[in-house]
N, C-alpha and C positions, 0 to 999 in steps of 0.2 A: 504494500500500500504506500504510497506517495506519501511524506511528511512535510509538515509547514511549522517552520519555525519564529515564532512570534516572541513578544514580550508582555509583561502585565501593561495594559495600557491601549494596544494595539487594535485596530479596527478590520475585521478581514472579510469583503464579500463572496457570498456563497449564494449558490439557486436558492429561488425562492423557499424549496418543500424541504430545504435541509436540517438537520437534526443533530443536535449536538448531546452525546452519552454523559455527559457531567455540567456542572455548575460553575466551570473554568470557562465558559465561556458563556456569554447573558444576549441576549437578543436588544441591539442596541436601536435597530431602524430597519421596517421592511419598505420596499418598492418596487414596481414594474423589472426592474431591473434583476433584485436577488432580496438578502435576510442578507444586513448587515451585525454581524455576532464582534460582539467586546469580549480581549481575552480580559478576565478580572480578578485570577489567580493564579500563581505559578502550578504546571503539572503537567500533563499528556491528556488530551481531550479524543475522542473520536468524533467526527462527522461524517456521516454519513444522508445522503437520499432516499428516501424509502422507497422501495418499488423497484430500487438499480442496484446494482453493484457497484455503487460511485459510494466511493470514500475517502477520508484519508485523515492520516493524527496529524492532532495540531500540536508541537508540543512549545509549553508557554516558559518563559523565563521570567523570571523576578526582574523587573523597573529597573536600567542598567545595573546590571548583577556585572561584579568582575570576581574574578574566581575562575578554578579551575570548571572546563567544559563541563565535566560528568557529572556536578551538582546543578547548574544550570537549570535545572528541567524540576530540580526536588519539590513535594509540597511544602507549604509552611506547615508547621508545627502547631502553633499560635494562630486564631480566628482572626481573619481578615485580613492579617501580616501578608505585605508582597516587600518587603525592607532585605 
C-alpha cells in the first residue's frame, strides 16, 4: 500500500467517500472536489475508499519533530500532546 507522510498540522485531500481507520486524522472540509482530513495527532492512520481497493497509510509526525527517523511516527503518551 502506498504511504503518505504528513505532520501534526497538515491538511491532505482525498475522494470524497474516503474513510479514515483512526482519530489521527479529523474531517476538516468537504467539497465537489474531495474530504479534506487534518492530521491532529502523531501515529499511522489508514485510508481507505469503501467499495475499492484504494488505500493507503498516512503516517503523521509530531509538529517539526527532530529526532531520530524511527520515533517520528510514535503516538503521544499524554492526551492531546503533538510536542
Amino acid at each position: 500500500m502506498p504511504t503518505v507522510d504528513a505532520e501534526v498540522g497538515t491538511s491532505l485531500l482525498f475522494p470524497v467517500n474516503a474513510a479514515a481507520d483512526d482519530a489521527g486524522l479529523i474531517v476538516e472540509k468537504t467539497s465537489n472536489a474531495g474530504i479534506v482530513l487534518k492530521a491532529c495527532r502523531p501515529g499511522i492512520v489508514r485510508v481507505s475508499v469503501p467499495g475499492t481497493s484504494r488505500a493507503v497509510f498516512v503516517r503523521i509526525a509530531r509538529h517539526e519533530f527532530v529526532g531520530l527517523a524511527q520515533y517520528r511516527h510514535l503516538e503521544c503518551e499524554e492526551e492531546g500532546g503533538d510536542e
